[in-house]
N, C-alpha and C positions, 0 to 999 in steps of 0.2 A: 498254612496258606495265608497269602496276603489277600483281604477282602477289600473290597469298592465301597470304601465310607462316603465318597462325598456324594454319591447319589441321594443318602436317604436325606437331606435337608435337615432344619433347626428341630422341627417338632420332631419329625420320628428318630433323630441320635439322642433328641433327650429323649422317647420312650425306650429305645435299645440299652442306655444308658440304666434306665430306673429295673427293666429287666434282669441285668447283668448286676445291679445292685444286689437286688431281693438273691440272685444264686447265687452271688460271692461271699457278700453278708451276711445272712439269713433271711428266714420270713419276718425280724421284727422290722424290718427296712419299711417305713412309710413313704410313699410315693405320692406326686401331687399335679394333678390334673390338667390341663391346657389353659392359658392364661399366666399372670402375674403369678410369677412364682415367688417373690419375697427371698430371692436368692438360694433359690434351692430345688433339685426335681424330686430330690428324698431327703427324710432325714431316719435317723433311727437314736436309739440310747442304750448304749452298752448297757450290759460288757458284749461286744463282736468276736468272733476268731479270726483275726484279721492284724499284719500283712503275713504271719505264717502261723505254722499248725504250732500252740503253744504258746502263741501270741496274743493279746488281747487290745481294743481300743475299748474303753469302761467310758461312756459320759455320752454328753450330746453331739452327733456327727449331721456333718450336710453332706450331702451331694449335688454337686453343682457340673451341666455340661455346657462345652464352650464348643461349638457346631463354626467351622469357618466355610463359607460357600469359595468353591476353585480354589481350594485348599495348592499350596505350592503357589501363587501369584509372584509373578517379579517384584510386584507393586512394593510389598512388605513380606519380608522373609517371615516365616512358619514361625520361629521362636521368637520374633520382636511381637508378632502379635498375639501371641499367645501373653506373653508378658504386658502388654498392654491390657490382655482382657483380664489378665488377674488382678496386677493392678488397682484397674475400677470397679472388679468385684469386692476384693477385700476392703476397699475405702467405701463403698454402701451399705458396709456392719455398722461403719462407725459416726454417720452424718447423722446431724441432729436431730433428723424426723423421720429417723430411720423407721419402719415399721418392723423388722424383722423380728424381733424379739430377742431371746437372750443372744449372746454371744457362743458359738460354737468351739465342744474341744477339739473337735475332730474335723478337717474337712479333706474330702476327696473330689479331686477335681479331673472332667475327664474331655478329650480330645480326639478330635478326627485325622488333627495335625501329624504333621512326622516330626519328632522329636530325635535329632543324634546319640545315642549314647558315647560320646568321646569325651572321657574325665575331664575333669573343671569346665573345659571347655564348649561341651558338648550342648546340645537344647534341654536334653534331662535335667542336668548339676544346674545349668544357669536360670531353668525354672522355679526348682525346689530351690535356688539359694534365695532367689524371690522372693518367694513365696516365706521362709525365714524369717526373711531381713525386713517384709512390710510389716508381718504381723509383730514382730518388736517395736516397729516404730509405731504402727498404729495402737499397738499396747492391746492385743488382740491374744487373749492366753491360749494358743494352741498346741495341745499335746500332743498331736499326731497329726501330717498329715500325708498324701502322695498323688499320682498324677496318673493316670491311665491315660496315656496316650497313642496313637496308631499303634504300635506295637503289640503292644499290652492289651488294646480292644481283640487285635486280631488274633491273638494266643487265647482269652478269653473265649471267645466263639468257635476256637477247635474244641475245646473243652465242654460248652453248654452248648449241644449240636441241636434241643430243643430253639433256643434260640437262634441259632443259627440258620434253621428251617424256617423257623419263623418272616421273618430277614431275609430269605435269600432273593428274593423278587429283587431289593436293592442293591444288597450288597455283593453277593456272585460276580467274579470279575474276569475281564478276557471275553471270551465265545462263551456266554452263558450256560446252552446246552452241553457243549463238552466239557466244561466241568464239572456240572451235575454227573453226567455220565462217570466221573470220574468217587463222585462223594455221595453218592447216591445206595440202596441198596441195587445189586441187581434186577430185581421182578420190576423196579421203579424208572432204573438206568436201560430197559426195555421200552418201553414208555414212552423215554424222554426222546430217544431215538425216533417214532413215531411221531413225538411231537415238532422236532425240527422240521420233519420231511413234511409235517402238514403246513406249518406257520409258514415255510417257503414258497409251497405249492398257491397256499390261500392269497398270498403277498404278489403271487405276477396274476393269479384269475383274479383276483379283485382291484386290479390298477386301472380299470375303465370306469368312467362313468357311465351311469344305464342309460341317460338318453343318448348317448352317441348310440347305440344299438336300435334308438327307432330313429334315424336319422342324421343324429349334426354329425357326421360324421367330418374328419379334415382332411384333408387333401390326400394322405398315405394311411388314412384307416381311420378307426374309434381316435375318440380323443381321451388323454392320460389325467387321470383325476387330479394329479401332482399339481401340472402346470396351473389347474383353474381352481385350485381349490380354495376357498376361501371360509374363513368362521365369522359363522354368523353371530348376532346380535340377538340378546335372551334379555328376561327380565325372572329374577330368581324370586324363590317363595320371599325373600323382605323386601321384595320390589325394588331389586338396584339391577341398573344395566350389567349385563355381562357378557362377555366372550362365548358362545356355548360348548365348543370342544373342550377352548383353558381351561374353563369352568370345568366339567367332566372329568380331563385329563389331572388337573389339581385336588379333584375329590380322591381320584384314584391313585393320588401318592400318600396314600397310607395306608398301614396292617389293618386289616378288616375282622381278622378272628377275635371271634366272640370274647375268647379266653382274656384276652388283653384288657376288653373294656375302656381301650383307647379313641373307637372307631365312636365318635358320639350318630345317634339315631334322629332323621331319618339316612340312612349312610347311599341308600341308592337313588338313582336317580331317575326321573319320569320328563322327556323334550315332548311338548306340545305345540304342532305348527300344524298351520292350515292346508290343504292342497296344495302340494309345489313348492312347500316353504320349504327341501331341504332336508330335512328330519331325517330319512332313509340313507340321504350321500353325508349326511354328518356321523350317522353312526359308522357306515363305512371308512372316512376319515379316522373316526379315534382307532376301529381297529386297524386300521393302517399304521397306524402312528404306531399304536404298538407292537406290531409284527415288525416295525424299524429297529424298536428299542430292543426285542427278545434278540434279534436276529443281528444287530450292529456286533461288532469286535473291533474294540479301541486295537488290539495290538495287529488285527490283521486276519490271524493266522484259523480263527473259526469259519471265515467269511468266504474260506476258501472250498468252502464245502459246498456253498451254494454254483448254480449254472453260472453261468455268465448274463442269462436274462435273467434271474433273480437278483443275483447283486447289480444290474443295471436300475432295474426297478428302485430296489434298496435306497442306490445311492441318490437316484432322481427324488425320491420322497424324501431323505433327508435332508438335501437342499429345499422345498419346495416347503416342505415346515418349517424352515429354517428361516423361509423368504416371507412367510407370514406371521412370523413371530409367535410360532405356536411349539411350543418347547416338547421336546421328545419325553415321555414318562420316564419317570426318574424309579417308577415300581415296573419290571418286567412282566406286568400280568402276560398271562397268555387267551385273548384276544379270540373268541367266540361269537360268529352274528347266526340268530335263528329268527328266519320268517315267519312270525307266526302264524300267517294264513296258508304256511309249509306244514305248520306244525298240527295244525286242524286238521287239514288234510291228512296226514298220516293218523289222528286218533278218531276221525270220525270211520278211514279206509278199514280199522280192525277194531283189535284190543286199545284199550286206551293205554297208550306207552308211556313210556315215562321218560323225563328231560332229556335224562343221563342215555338213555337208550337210544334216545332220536337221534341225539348230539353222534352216537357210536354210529349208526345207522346211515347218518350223514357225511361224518370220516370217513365211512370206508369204502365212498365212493372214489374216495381221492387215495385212502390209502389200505391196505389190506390188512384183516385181523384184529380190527379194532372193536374191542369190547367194554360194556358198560362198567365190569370189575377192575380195568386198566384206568378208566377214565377217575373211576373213584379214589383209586389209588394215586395218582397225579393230584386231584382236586386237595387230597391232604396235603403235599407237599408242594404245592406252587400255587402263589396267590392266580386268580382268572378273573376277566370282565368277559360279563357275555352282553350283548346286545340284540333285548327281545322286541325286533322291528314292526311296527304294523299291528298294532290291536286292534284300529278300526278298520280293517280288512277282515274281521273277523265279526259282520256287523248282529248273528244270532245270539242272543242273549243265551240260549242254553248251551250255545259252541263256548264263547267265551267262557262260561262257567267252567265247565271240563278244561279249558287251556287252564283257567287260573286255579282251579285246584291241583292241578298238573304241577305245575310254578311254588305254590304255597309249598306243597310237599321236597318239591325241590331244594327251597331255602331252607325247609327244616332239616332236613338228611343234611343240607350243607351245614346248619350250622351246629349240630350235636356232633358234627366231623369235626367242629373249628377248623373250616375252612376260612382261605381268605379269599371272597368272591366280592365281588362287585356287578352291579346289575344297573344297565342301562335301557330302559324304554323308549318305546315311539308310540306317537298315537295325536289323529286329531284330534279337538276339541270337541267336535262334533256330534255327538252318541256316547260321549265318555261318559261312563257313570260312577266312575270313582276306585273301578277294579286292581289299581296299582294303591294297597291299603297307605294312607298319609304318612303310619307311622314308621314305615320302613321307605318311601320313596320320598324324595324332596319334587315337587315340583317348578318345572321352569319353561316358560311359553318364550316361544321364537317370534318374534316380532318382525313387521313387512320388512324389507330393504328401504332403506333410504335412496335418494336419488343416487346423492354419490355413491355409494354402496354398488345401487343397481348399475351405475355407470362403472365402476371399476373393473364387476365382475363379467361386465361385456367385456371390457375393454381386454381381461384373461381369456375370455374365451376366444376371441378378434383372432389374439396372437396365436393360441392352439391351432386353430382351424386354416392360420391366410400368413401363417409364418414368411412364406416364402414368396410372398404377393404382396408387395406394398399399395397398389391401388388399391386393391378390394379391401385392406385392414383401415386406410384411410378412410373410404366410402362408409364400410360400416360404422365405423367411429363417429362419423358427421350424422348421420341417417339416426343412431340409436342416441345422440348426442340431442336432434332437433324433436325425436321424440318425446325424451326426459324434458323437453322444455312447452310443449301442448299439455293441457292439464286432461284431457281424454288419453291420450295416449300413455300419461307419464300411469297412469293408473293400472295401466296392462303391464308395469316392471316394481311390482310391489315383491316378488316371489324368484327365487333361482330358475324354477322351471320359465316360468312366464318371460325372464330374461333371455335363457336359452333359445325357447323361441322365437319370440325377436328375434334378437340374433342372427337366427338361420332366414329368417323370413325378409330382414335389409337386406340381405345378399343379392335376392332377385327382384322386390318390389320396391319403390319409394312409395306406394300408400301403406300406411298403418292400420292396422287393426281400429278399432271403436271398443269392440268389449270383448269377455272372454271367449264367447262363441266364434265371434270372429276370428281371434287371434289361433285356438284350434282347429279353426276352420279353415284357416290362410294354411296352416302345418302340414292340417291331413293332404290340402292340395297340391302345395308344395311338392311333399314326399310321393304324392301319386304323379305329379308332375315331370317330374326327376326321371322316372322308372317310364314311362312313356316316351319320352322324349330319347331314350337307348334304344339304337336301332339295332335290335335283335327279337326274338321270338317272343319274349317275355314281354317285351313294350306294347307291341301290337297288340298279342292276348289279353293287357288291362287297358288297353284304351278301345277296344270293341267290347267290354265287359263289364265297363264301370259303376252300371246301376245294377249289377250282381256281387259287386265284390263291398258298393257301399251297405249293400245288404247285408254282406255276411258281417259286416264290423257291427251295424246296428244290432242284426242279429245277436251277435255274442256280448255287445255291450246290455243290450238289455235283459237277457237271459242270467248273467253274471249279476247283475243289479240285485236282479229280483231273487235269486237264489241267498245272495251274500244276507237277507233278509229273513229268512227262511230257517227253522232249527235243525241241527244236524244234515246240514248239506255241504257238500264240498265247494270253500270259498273258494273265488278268483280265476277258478279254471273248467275247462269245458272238457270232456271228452273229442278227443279227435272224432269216434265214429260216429257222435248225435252230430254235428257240423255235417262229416260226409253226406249224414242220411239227410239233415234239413236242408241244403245246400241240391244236393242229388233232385229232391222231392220238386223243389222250387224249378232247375231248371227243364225235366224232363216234364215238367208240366207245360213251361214256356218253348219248347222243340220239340212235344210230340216224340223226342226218338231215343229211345234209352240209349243207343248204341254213341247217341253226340253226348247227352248226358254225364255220361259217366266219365269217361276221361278228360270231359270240360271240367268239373267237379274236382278231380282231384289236380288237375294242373294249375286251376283257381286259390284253391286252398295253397301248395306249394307258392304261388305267386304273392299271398295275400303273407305266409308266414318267413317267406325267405327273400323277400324282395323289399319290400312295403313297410317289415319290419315291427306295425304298430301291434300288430298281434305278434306271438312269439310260441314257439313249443317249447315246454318243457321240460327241466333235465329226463324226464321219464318218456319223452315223444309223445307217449299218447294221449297226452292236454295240451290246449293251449289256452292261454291268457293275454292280458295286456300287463306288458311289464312296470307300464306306468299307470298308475290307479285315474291319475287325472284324464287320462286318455279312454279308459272303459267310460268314465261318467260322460264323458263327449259324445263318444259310439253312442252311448244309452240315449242322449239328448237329441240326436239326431233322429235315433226311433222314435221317440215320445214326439214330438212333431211331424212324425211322419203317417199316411193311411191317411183316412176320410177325415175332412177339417173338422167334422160335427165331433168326430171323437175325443179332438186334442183337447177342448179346455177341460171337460168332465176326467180324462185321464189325470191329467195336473191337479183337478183337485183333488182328486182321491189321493194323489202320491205327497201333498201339500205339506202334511202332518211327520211325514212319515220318515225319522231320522240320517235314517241310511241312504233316501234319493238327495236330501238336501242340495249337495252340488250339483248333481245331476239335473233336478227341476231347475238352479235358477241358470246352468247353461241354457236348459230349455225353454226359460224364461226371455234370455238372452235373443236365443233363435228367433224367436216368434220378433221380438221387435228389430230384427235382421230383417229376417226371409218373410215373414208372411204380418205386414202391418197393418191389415184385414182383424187379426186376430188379438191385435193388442188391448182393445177396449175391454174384450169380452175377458182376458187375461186379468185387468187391472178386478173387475169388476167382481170378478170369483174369489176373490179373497177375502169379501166380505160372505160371500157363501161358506169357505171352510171355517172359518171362526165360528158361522153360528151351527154349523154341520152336529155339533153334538154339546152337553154339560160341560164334558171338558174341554171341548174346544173353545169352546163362550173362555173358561179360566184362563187357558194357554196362550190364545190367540196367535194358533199360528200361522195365519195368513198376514196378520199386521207385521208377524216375526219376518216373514218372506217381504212383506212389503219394504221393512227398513233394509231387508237385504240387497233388495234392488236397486233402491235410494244410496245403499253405498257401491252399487255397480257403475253406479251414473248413467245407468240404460237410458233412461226419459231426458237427460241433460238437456236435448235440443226439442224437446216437447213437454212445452209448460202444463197443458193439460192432463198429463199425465203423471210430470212430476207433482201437480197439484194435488193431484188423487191420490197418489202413493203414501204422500207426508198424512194427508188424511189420515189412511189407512194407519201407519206406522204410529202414528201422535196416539195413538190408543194405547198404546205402551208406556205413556205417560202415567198409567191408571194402574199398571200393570205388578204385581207383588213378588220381582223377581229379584232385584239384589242387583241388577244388571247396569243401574242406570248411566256407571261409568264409561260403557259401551255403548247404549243406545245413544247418551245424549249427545255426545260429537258427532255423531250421523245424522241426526236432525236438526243440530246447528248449520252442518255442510248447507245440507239440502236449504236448508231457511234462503240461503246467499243467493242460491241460482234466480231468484223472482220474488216480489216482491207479495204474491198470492199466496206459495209456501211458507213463508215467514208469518201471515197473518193469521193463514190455519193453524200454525205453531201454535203463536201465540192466543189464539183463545180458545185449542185446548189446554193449554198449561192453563190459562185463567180458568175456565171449569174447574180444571180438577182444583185447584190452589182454592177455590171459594165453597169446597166441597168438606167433609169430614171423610173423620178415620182413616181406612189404611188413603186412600185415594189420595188425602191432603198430604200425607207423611212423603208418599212417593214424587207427587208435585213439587214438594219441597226442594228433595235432592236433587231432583233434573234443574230446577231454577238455580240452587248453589254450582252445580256444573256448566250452567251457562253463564252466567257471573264471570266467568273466566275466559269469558270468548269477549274478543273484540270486537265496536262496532255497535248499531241499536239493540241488536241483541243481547248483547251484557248487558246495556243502561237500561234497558227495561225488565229483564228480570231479576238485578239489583231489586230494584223497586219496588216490583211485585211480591219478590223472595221477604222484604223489608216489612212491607204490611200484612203480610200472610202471616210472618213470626208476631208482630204487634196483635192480629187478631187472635191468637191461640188463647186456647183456656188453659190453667192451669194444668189439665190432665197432658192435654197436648201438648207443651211446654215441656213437660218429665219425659214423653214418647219421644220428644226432638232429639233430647239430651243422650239418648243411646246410640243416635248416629257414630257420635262422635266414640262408641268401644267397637266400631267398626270400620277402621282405617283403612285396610286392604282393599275395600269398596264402596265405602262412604266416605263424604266431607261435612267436617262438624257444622251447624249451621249456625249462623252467625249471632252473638248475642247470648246463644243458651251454654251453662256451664257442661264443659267437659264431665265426662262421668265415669269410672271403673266399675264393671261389677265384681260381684261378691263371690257368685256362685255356690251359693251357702242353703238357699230353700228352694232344691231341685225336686221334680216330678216327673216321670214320665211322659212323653209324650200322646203315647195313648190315653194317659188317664188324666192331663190335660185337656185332649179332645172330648173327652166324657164330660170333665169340666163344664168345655166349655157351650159343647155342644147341645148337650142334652142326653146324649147315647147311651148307652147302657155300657157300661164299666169291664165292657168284654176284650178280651185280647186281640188286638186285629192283626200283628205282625211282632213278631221278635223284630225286627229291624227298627218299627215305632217304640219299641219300648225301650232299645239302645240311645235313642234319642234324649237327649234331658234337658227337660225346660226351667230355669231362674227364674222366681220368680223376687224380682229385684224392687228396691226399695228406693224411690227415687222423687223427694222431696215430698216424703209421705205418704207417696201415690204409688201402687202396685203396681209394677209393670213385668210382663213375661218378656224373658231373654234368653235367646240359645244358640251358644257359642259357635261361631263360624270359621273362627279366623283359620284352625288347622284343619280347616273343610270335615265338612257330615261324613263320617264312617258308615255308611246303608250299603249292609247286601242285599243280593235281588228279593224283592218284597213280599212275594209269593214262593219263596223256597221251603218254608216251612208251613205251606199248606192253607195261608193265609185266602181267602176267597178275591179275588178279583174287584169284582164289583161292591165288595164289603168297603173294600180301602179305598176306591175309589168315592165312592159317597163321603164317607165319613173324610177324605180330606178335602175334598169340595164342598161340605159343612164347616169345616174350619177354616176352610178361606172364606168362604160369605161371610160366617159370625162373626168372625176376628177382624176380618175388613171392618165393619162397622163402628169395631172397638179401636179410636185411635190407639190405646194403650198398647194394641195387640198386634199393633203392623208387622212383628219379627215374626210372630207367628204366621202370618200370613204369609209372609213371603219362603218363611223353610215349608211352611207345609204345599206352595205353590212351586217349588224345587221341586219337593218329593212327589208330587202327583205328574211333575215332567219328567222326571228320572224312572218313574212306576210305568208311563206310556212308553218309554225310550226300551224299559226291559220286557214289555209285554206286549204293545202293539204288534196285532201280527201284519203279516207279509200282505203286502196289498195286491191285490188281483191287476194286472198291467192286459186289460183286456183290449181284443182288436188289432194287436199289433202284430207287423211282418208274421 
């Protein structure tokens, strides 16, 4: 069989290469790692049995491959560049500084190229006479050498069907799955059959984008993910901008099984974006991409299998990759997405199932007979990417546990299989506590849109939606064009969602939104607008109905909130019949007449899920949900402001702390300085009440955390008095032992610009803490080195201040500076003090640190504290404690092994007091100020949401 070399690119033909070595060769075949090869991907030292049985090469051999990309080009025929590249290989044995060491007797050189076999003349004879003729002139003693070329690779891999298997993601040519069917065993070539019909099937249900289903719909239906699809902008674990698909899509051009030891660790990947950033229609994206790549056929003749809407689909998505410069996978994983708040739901509904079963369980909705023994057997023979969407949809600490031990277990059956999988996450930042473990996932954070960005991906959506309308694609063009140029308004297209809406939102208004409330607020109206304004039965019935039906959204948004909080409850969805029965309850209390009740009830409900769209049922009927998560927190915001005024601000503070409302409160935060600016004082005012609400909230401060969140809403923008109070509030975090200060302190530079009273509360809390000790002074420091970098008084005076603060240091303080700078990822060295590496040479535990340092009695309080290890580093004579951050804290949840609550709490709220104190100990402080917010993120319970609807 002729196989598809040029798919697998430079690195993986030199690993197929080093492969094919070790089986042809033997096991003495040394093989050499990713990087500077020093002209070679193996070497070995006879004697080999090698080019026949009886033969031998006895000495020193290299193996050298020569990978050409669009092998066949006009540009340069196959054998002049082949000849070229030997050429320059064998002239780098012989330059004077050469590194390579001795001179080889043997060498084998191997190719993706087609080489002729036509005597003399042919690309074989005129290689090897090459190859000859340099190394005589180079004076290059070789005894033996020859060529693997296209031919000779592809004879090879009929032979060593291990490798072959291995490989075949790449190399498999024509209509992928029908030739599997063909090289396959049969119980496998079953299977495969299975699997085309699903990869087709999954390729036209998932060509939508999800919000076109709560509204943007265009002109002849949903809109096609194809035309608006765009890849966002990431920043990867070494902090360089990236593509986020490319990115993805380029991890996953290579062999993952274990066995290889090629796939360097952490080999999966973890997309972390905010609300709306994306994350969900990106993963959808890569498996799109790659149900292009499974399902393409260069010659045709596969493609004929599919409908005619499958290869429309097909064809649309490979242009529309094509048109974003995002390159089809060159590995034909086969392309799996699981919801995990799908996935909850199925293990909290019974037995806890397992991956492989779900996965089956979910096939065989689309396709019949599908078993978790088939799946397994497929998973040996074909590399997969799955995509586990939505962790924090799953916001129960004890749900989450059960999902990821689920997960864990899965990677290991995958990988004692040598499997080749790849694993793609979603998850906000928000409540993350670290459950994708560092050293298998890489992390990479999705970053806002830029204007242009935000403007172009209007400008795709424009065309989807008003193709056939040139005023209206005009209009909106001008409309979302004048808003990117307001700086209130340009704030509301930082996010894909938040663009979308837009979007839909110029169509019919020329005022803009202010903030996010508004901007979901304009949406929800909009789309109730649209459905009223239809003159038929359904219109009428929501516009005589609409403070029942904003009811039931509130309803379900805040019931869904408060559940997602809750352990072992089913996230994201509601039962149809609790809705009927609160829905029913509510109106036959307001009409007195069961007999109007009830069929108002359920024509509501149908109107609210098949018209309105924002809620949805699903695939099982009898739940529904909000399909978009930013959309529940909205619903939820509107409840949390709604009932008796007395009850709103005490409801907001109770939920202040509390991970999982987060978005949710500061829409509702939003709300209140919309709708009701009665209430905004009382608002500002309470969040000096949840800070001091309890010990740890005094540590945490999380109403100053909310305060800076609001500062970067730009709620108060047009009212100083409040922005005034806010920065107050927020400036406390200046104090604060959290690692953060790269993100707080642009948020309170902003805010410093709007007035010239924010800027002065800035600044003399930054002097406080700056004229302060310990950890206080350490954290002062770094926010002042981050503002150094802003333009305008604000640089020039905390230059200044950041100047004499370092001049007033004592010696100890001085050593404490000096660690900033082994903290890059988060910190900026500060100025003056020497750089420093640690050692990590005189490690302690973290628990027996806090005994240390505390005082406490030397008891165990957590396996997860004792995985911790504290340095204690030597830094101009002066002890300093140090604890490695940069491949982020591996902590399981902190009470799983029986640890007491209120134990671990004290004792790390003792070590942040002590350690505060002790400039020395500010790292301490600040990890054990992580860990006592990661311990309330998995243990906080679910707050009581009392008084509402």
């Amino acid at each position: 069989m002729d196989y598809d070399l040029t798919r697998l690119g430079t690195r993986e033909f030199e690993h197929l290469t080093q492969a094919l070595a070790k089986s042809v060769l033997g096991p003495g075949v040394s093989v050499f790692g990713d990087g500077k090869d020093g002209g070679r991907e193996a070497t070995f030292r006879g004697p080999v049995t090698y080019p026949h049985e009886g033969q031998q090469w006895d000495g020193y051999g290299v193996v050298q491959a020569k990978f050409r990309q669009r092998s066949g080009s006009a540009i340069k025929p196959d054998v002049t560049w082949m000849e070229d590249a030997i050429r320059a290989e064998l002239a780098g044995w012989v330059k004077e500084d050469t590194k390579r060491g001795n001179l080889p007797d043997y060498m084998l050189f191997t190719t993706n190229v087609v080489l002729s076999p036509v005597p003399a003349s042919g690309g074989i004879d005129r290689v090897k006479a090459l190859i000859r003729d340099e190394a005589q002139r180079l004076k290059i003693p070789l005894k033996g050498f020859d060529v693997w070329h296209f031919d000779e690779i592809c004879r090879y891999l009929d032979i060593y069907d291990g490798i072959r298997h291995t490989y075949a993601g790449f190399i498999t040519p024509g209509d992928v799955l029908a030739r599997l069917l063909e090289a396959l065993p049969e119980s496998v070539a079953e299977t495969t059959e299975m699997i085309r019909t699903h990869a087709s099937m999954e390729l036209v249900a998932d060509q939508w984008v999800r919000l076109g289903q709560a509204g943007a719909q265009s002109g002849s239906g949903k809109i096609s993910l194809g035309p608006v699809a765009v890849d966002l902008k990431a920043k990867s674990s070494a902090d360089k901008e990236v593509q986020a698909a490319m990115y993805v899509i380029e991890r996953g051009n290579s062999v993952m099984r274990p066995s290889l030891k090629t796939a360097s660790d952490p080999r999966h990947i973890l997309l972390v974006g905010g609300p709306g950033q994306g994350k969900s229609t990106l993963g959808q994206l890569v498996c799109q991409a790659y149900r292009v790549a499974l399902l393409t056929d260069e010659d045709g003749e596969g493609e004929s299998f599919l409908t005619s809407q499958a290869l429309e689909v097909l064809q649309g998505l490979r242009a529309s990759l094509m048109d974003i410069g995002l390159a089809v996978p060159r590995s034909r994983r086969w392309p799996l997405r699981i919801a995990l708040h799908d996935y909850a739901n199925a293990i909290l509904g019974g037995e806890p199932i397992s991956v492989l079963r779900f996965l089956a369980d979910q096939m065989s909705k689309r396709v019949d007979g599908v078993t978790p023994q088939e799946l397994k057997r497929w998973l040996r023979q074909w590399p997969w990417v799955i995509v586990l969407d939505g962790l924090d949809e799953v916001a129960a600490t004890e749900t989450r546990e059960l999902i990821m031990e689920r997960i864990s277990e899965f990677l290991l059956q995958a990988r004692n299989m040598d499997a080749d999988l790849f694993i793609v996450g979603t998850t906000r930042p928000q409540g993350y506590n670290g459950e994708f473990h560092t050293g298998d996932y890489e992390r990479i954070e999705l970053t806002e849109l830029s204007i242009p960005d935000a403007l172009e991906y209007a400008a795709k959506l424009a065309a989807a939606r008003h193709l056939g309308d040139p005023e209206m694609l005009d209009q909106v063009g001008k409309r979302i064009a004048s808003a990117a140029d307001e700086p209130t308004t340009a704030r509301l297209l930082r996010s894909p969602l938040q663009v979308t809406i837009m979007s839909l939102l110029v169509e019919r208004h020329a005022r803009m939104p202010q903030n996010r409330y508004e901007l979901f607020n304009a949406y929800y109206d909009t789309i109730y607008t649209r459905e009223v304004d239809k003159p038929n039965a359904t219109g009428q019935l929501l516009a005589e109905n609409r403070q029942h039906v904003d009811w039931l959204h509130q309803y379900v948004g805040v019931a869904l909130q408060t559940r997602a909080a809750q352990s072992r409850q089913i996230d994201s969805l509601m039962p149809k019949s609790e809705l009927y029965e609160r829905l029913y309850q509510r109106l036959e209390q307001e009409t007195g007449n069961p007999k109007v009740a009830e069929p108002l009830t359920a024509k509501l409900i149908e109107a609210a899920t098949d018209r309105l769209v924002l809620l949805v049922a699903t695939n099982d009927i009898d739940h529904v949900g909000f399909e978009v998560r930013s959309l529940q927190e909205y619903c939820a915001a509107r409840g949390l402001i709604s009932g008796p005024e007395a009850d709103i601000i005490p409801r907001l503070e109770t939920l202040a702390s509390h991970p999982s409302w987060r978005n949710a409160w500061l829409l509702a935060a939003a709300g209140i300085f919309t709708t009701k600016e009665h209430l905004r004082s009382e608002l500002v005012m309470a969040l000096d009440s949840v800070d001091a609400a309890s010990n740890v909230n005094m540590a945490l401060l999380p109403g100053a955390n909310m305060a800076l969140h609001l500062l970067d809403e730009d709620l108060a923008r047009q009212h100083p008095t409040y922005q005034n109070l806010l920065v107050e509030h927020a400036a406390k975090l200046i104090t604060y032992p959290s690692g953060s200060a790269q993100e707080i302190a642009p948020v309170l530079a902003q805010a410093a610009t709007r007035n010239p009273g924010a800027k002065e509360r800035l600044l003399r809390a930054a002097r406080d803490a700056a004229s302060s000790r310990g950890t206080r002074l350490m954290n002062a420091c770094q926010f002042l080195a981050h503002w150094t970098q802003s333009a305008g008084p604000l640089g020039l005076v905390s230059q200044q201040l950041l100047d004499s603060t370092i001049r007033a240091m004592t010696p100890k303080e001085h050593a404490a500076g000096r660690l900033f700078s082994a903290e890059p990822h988060w910190a900026l060295p500060l100025p003056g003090l020497p750089p420093f590496t640690p050692n990590l040479d005189d490690l302690v535990s973290l628990t027996d640190f806090i005994a240390i340092t505390t005082g406490r009695e030397a008891t165990p309080l957590s396996l997860a504290l004792d995985d911790v290890q504290v340095s204690r580093e030597n830094i101009d004579g002066i002890t300093v404690p140090y604890i490695q951050t940069s491949r982020g804290l591996i902590v399981t949840n902190m009470t799983s092994d029986g640890a007491r609550l209120e134990d671990l709490q004290q004792a790390l709220l003792e070590s942040i007091r002590d350690n505060a104190e002790t400039g020395t100990h500010w790292h301490v402080a600040m990890v054990a100020t992580y860990l006592l917010e990661l311990l309330q993120n998995q243990t906080a319970p679910a707050p009581a949401v009392a008084g509402l609807i």
